[in-house]
N, CA, C and O atoms as CSV, one atom per row, in Angstrom:
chain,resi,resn,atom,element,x,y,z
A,1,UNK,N,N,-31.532,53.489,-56.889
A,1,UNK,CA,C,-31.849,52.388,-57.783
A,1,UNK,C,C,-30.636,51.462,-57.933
A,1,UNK,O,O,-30.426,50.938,-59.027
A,2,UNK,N,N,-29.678,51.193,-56.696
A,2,UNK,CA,C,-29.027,49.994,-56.856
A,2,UNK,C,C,-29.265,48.893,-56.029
A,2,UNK,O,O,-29.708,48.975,-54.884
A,3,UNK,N,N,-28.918,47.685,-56.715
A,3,UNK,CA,C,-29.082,46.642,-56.384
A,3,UNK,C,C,-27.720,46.048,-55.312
A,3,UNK,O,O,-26.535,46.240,-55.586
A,4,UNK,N,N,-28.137,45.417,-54.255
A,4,UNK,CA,C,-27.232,45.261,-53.373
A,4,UNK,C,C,-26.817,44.044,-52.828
A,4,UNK,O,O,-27.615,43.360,-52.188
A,5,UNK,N,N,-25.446,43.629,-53.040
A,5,UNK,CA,C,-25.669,41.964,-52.604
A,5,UNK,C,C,-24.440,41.608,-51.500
A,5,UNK,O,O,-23.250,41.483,-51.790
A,6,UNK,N,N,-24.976,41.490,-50.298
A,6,UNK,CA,C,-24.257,41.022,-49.027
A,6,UNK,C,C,-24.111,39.440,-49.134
A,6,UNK,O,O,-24.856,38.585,-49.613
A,7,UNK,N,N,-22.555,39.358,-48.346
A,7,UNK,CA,C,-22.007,37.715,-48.048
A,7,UNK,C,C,-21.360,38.254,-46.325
A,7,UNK,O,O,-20.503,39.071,-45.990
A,8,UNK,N,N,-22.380,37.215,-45.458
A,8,UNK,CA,C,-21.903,37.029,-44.385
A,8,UNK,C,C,-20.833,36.066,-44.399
A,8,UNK,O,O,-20.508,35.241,-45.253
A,9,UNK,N,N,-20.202,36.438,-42.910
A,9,UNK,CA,C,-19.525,35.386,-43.148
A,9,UNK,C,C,-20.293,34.572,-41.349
A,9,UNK,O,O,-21.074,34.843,-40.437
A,10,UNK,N,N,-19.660,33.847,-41.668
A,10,UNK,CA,C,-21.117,32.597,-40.426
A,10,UNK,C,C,-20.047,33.166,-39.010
A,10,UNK,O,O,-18.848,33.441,-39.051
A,11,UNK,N,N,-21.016,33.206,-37.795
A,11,UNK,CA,C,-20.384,33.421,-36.682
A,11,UNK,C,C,-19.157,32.099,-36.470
A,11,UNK,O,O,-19.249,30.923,-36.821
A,12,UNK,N,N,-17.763,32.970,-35.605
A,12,UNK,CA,C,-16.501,31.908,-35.346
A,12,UNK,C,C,-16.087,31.658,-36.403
A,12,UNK,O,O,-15.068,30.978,-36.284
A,13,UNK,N,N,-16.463,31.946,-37.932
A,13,UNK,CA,C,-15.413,31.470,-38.776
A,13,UNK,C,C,-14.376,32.909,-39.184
A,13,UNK,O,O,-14.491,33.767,-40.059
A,14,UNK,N,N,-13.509,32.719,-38.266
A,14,UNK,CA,C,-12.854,33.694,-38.087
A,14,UNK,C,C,-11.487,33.529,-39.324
A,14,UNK,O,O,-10.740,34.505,-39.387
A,15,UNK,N,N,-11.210,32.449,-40.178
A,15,UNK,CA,C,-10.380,32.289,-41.089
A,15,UNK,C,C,-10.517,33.061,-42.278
A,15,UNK,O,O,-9.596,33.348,-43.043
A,16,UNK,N,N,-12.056,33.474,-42.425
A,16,UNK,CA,C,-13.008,33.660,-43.458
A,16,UNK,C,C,-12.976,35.001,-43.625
A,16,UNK,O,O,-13.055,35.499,-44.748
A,17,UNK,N,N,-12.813,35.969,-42.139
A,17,UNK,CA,C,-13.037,36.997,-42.098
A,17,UNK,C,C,-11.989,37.751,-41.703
A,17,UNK,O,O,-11.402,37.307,-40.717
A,18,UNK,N,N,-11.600,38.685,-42.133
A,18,UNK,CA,C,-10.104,39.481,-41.806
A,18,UNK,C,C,-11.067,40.483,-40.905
A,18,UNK,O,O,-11.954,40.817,-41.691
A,19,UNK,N,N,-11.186,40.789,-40.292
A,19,UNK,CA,C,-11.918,41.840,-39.126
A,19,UNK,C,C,-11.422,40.856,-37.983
A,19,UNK,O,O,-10.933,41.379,-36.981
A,20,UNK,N,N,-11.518,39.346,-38.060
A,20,UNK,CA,C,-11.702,38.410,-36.484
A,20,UNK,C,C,-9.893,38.612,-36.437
A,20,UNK,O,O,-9.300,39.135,-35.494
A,21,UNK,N,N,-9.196,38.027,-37.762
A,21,UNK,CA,C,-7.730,38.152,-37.546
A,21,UNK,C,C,-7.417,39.288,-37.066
A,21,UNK,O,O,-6.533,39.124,-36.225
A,22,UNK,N,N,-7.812,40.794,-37.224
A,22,UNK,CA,C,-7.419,41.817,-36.669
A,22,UNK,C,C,-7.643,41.898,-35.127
A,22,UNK,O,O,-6.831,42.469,-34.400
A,23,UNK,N,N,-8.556,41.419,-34.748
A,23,UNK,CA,C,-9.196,41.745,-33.567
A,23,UNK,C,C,-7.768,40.142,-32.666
A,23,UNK,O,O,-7.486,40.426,-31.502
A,24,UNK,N,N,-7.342,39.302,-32.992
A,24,UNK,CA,C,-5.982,38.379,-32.944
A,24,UNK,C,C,-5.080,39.072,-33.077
A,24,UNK,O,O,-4.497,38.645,-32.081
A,25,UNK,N,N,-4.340,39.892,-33.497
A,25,UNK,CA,C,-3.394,41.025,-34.023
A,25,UNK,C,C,-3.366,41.637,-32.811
A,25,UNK,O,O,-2.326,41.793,-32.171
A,26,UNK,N,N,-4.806,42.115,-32.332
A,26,UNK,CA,C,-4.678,43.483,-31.411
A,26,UNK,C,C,-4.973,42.687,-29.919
A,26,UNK,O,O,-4.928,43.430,-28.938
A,27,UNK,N,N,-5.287,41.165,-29.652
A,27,UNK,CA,C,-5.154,40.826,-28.898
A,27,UNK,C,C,-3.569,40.571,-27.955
A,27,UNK,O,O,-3.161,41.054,-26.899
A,28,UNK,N,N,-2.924,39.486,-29.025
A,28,UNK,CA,C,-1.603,39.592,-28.964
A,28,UNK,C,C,-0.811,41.119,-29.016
A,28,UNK,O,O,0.254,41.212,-28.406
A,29,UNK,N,N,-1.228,42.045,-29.587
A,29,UNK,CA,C,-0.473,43.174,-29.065
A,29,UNK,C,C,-0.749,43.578,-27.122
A,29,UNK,O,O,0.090,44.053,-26.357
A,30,UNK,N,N,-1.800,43.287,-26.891
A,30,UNK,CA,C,-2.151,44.028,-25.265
A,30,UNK,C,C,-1.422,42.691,-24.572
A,30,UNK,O,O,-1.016,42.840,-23.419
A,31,UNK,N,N,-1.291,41.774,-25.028
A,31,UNK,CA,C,-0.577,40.802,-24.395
A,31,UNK,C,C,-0.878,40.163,-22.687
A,31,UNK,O,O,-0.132,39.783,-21.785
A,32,UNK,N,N,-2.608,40.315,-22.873
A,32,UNK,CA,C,-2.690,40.010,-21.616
A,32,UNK,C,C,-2.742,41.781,-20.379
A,32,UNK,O,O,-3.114,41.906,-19.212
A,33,UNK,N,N,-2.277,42.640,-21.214
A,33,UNK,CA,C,-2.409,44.342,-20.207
A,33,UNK,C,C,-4.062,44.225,-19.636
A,33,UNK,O,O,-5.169,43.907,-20.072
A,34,UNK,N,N,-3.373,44.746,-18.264
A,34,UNK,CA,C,-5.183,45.393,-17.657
A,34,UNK,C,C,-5.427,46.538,-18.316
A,34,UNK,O,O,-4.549,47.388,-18.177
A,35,UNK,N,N,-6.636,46.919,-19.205
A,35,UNK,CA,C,-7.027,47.566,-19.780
A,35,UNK,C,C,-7.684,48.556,-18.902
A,35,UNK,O,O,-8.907,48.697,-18.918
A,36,UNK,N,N,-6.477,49.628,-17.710
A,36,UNK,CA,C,-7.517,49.896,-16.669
A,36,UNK,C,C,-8.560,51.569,-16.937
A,36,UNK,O,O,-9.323,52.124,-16.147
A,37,UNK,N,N,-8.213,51.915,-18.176
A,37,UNK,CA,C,-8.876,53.091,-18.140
A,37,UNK,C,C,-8.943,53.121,-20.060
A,37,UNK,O,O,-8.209,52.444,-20.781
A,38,UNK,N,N,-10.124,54.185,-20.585
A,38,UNK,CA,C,-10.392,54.637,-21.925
A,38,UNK,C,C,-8.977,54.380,-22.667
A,38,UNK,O,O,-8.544,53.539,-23.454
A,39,UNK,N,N,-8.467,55.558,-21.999
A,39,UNK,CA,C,-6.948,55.690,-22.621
A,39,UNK,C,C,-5.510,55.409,-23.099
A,39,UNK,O,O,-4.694,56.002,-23.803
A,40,UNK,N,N,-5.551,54.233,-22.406
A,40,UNK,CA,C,-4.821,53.007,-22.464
A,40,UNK,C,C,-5.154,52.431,-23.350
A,40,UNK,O,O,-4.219,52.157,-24.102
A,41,UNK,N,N,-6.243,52.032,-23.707
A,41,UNK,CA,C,-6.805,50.960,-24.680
A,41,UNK,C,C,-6.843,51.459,-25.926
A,41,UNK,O,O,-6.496,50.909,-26.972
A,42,UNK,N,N,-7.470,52.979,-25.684
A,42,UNK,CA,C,-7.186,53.490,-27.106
A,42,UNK,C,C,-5.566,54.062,-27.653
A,42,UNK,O,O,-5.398,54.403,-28.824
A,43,UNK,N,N,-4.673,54.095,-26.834
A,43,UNK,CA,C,-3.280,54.234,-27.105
A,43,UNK,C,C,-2.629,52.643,-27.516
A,43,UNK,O,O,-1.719,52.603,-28.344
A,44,UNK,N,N,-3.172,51.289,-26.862
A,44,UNK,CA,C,-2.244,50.146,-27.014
A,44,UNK,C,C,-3.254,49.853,-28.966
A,44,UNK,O,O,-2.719,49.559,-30.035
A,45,UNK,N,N,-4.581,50.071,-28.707
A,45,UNK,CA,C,-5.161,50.122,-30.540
A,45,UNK,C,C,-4.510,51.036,-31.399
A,45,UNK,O,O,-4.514,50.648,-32.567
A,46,UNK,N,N,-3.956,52.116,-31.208
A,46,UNK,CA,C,-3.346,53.030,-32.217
A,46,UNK,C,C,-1.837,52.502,-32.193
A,46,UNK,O,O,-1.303,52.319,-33.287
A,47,UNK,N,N,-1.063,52.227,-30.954
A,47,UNK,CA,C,0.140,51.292,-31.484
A,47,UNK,C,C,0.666,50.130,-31.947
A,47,UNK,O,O,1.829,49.729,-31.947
A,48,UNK,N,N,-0.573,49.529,-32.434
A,48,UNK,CA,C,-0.755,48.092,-33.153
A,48,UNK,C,C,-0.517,48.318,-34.264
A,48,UNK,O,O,-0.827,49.421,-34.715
A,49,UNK,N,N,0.199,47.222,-35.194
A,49,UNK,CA,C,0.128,47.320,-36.828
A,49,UNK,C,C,-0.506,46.031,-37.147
A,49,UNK,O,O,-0.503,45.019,-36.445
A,50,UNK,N,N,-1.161,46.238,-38.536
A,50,UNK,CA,C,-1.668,44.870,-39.152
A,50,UNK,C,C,-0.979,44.753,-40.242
A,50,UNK,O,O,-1.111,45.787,-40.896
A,51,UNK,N,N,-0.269,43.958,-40.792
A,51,UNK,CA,C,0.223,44.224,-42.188
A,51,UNK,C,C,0.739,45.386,-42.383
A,51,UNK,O,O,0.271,46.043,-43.314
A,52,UNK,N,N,1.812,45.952,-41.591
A,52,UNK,CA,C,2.466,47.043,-41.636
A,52,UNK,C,C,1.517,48.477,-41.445
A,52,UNK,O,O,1.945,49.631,-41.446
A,53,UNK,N,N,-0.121,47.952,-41.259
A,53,UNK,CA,C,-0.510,49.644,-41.451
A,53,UNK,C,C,-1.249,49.574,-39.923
A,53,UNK,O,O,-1.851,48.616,-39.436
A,54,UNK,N,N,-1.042,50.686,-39.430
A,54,UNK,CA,C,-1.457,51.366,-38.127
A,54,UNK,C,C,-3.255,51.632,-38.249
A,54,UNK,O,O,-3.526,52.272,-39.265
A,55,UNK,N,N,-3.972,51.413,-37.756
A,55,UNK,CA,C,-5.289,51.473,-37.572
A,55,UNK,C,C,-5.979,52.880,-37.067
A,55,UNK,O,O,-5.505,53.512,-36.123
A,56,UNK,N,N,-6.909,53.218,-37.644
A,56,UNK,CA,C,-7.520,54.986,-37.131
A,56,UNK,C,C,-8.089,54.641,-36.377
A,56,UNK,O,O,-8.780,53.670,-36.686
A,57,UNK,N,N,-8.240,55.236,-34.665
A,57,UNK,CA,C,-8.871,54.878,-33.592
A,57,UNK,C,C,-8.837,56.011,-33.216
A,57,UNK,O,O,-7.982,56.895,-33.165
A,58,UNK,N,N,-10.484,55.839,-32.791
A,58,UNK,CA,C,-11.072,57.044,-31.851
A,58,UNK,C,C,-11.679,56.681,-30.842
A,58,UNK,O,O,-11.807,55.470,-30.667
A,59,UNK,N,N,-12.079,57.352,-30.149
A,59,UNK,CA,C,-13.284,57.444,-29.264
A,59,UNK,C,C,-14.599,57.680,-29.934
A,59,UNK,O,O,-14.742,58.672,-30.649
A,60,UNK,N,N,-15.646,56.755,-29.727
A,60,UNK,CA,C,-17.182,57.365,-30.169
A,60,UNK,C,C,-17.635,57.657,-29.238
A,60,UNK,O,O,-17.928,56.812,-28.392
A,61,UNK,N,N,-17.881,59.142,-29.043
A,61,UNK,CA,C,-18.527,59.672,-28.347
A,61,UNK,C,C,-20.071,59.776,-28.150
A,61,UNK,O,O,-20.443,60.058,-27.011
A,62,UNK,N,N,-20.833,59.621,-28.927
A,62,UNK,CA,C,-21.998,59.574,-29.551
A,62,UNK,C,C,-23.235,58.137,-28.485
A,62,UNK,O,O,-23.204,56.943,-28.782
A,63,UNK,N,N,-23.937,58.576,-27.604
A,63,UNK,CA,C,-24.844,57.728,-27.442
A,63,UNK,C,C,-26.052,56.953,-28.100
A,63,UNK,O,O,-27.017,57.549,-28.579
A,64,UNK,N,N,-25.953,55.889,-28.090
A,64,UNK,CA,C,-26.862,55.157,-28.615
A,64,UNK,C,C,-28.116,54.913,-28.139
A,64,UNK,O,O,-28.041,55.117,-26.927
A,65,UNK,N,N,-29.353,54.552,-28.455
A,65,UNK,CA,C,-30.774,53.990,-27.612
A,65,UNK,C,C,-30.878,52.766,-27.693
A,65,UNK,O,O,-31.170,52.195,-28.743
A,66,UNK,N,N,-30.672,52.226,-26.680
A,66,UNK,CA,C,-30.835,50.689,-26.306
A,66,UNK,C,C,-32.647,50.135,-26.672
A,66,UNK,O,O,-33.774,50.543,-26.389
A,67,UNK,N,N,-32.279,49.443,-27.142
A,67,UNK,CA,C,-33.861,48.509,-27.598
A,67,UNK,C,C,-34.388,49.531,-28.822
A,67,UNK,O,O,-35.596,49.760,-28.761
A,68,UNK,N,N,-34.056,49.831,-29.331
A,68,UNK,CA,C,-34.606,50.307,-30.784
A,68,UNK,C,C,-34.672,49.334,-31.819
A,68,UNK,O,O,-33.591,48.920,-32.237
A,69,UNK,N,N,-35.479,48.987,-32.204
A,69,UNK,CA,C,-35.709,48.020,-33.178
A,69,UNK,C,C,-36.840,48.240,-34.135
A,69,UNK,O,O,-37.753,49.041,-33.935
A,70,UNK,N,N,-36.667,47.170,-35.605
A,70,UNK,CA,C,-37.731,47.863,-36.343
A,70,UNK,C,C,-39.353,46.762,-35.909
A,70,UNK,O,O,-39.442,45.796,-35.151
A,71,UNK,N,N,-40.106,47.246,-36.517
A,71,UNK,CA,C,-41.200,46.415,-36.049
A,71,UNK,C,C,-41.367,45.424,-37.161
A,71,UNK,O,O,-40.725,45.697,-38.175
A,72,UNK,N,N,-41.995,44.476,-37.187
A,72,UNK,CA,C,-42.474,43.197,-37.250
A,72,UNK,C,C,-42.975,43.423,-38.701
A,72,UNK,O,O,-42.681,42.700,-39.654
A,73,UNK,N,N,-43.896,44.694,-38.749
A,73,UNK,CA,C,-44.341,44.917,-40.786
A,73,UNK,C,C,-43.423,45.460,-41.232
A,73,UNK,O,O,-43.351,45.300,-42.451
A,74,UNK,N,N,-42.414,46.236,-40.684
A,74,UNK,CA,C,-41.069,47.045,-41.075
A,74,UNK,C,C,-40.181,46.057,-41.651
A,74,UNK,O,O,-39.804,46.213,-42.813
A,75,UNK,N,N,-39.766,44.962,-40.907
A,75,UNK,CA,C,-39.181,43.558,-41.128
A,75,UNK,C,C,-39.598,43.170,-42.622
A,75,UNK,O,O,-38.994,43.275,-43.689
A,76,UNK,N,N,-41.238,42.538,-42.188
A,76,UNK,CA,C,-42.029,42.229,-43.574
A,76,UNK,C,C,-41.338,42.441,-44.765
A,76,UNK,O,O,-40.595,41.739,-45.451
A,77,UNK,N,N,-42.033,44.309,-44.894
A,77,UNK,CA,C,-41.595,44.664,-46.182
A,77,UNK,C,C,-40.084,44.715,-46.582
A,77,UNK,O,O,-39.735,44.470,-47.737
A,78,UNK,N,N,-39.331,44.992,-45.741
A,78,UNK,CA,C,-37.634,44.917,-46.286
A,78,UNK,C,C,-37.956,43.569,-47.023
A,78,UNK,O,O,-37.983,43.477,-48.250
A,79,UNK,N,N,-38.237,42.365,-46.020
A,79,UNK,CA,C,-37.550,40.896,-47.208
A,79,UNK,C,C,-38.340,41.127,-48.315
A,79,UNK,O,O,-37.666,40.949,-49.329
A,80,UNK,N,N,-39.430,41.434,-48.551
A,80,UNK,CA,C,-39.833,41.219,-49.821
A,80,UNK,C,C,-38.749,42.114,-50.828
A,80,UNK,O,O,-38.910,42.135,-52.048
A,81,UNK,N,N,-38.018,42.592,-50.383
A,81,UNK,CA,C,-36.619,43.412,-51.211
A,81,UNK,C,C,-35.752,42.221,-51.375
A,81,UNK,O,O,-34.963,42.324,-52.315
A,82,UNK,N,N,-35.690,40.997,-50.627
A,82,UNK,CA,C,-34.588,40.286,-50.017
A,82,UNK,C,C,-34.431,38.984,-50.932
A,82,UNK,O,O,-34.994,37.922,-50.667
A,83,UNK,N,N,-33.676,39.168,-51.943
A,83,UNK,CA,C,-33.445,37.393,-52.923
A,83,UNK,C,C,-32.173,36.522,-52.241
A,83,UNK,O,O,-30.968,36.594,-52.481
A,84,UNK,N,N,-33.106,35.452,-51.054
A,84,UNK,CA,C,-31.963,34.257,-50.462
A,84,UNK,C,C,-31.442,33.637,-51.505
A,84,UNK,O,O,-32.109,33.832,-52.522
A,85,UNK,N,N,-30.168,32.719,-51.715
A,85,UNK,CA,C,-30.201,31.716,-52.241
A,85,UNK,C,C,-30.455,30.707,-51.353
A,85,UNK,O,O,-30.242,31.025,-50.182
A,86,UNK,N,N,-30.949,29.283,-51.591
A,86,UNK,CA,C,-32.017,28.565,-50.645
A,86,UNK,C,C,-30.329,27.745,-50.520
A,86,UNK,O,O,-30.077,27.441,-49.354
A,87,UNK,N,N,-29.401,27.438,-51.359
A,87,UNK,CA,C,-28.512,26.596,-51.016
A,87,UNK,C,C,-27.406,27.008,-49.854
A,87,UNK,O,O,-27.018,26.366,-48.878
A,88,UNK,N,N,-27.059,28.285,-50.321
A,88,UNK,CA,C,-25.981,28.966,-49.297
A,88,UNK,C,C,-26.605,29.686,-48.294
A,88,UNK,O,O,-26.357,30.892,-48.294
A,89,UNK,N,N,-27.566,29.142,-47.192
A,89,UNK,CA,C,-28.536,29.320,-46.136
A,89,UNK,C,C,-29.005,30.962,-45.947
A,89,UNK,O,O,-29.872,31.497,-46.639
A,90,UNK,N,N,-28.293,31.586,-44.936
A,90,UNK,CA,C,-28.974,32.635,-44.714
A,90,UNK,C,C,-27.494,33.903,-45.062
A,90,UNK,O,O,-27.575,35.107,-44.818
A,91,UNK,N,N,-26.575,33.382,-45.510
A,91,UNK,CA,C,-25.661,33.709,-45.565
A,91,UNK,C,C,-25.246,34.758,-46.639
A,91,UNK,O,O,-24.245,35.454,-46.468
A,92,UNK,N,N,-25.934,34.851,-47.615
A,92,UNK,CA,C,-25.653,35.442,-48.838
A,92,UNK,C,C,-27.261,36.254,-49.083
A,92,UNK,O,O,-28.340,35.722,-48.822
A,93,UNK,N,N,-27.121,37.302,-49.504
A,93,UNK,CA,C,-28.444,38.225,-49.474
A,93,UNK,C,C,-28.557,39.271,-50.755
A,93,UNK,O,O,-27.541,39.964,-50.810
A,94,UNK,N,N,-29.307,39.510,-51.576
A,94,UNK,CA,C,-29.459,40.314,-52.457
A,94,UNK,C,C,-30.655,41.600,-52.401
A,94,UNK,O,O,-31.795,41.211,-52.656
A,95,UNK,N,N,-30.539,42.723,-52.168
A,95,UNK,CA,C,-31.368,43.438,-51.729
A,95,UNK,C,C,-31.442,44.262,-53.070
A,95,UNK,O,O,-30.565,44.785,-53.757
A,96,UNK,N,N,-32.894,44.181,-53.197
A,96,UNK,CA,C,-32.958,44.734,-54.864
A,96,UNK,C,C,-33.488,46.121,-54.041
A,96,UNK,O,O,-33.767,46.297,-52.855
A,97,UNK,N,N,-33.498,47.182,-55.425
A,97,UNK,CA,C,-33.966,48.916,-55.511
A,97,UNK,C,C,-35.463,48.657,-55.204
A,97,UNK,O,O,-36.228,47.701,-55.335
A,98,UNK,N,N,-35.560,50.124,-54.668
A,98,UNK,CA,C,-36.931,50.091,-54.459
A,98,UNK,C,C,-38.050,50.416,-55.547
A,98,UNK,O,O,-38.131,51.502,-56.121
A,99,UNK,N,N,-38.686,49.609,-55.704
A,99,UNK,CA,C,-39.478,49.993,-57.192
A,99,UNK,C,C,-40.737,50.970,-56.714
A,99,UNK,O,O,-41.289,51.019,-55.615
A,100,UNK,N,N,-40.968,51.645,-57.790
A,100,UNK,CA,C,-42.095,52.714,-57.354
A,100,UNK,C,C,-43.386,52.304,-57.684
A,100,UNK,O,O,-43.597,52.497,-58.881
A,101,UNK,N,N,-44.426,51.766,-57.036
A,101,UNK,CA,C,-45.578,51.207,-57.472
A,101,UNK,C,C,-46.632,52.294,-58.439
A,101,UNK,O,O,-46.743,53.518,-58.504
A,102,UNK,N,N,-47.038,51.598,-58.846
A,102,UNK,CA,C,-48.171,52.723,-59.848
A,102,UNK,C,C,-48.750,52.584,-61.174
A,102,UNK,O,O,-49.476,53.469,-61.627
């Protein structure tokens, strides 16, 4: 029974979002390296700092299923959970609790 409220931030506005600056951080650290194997890449990500702190990097081992998606009434009913604001486009989202009908 909580109420949940997401703020995207819009694709490329990377000023907006500290995840894009990190992913700048860890570019300039490989400096251009051929990234030629797993292990490398995950050793030049664990010797990067952002703001003095070192980043937890693993391997996900774990396979995923390609094309899984929800269906079309699955969709439906989520938005009716879903309060847009009509001014700040699709960007900002409020996902209310699920109420129990009856």
């Amino acid at each position: 029974q909580i109420r949940i409220r997401l703020a995207y931030y819009p694709p490329y506005h990377s000023k907006y979002n500290p995840v894009e600056r990190l992913w700048g951080v860890l570019e300039n650290h490989w400096r251009g390296e051929l990234l030629d194997s797993v292990e490398k890449a995950l050793g030049l990500a664990r010797s990067m700092a952002y703001k003095g702190i070192h980043p937890v990097v693993r391997k996900v081992k774990k396979s995923y299923k390609a094309g899984v998606s929800l269906s079309k009434q699955a969709i439906r009913e989520l938005e009716k959970r879903f309060d847009r604001k009509p001014d700040l486009e699709s960007w900002f989202v409020t996902i209310n609790p699920i109420t129990k009908l009856g």
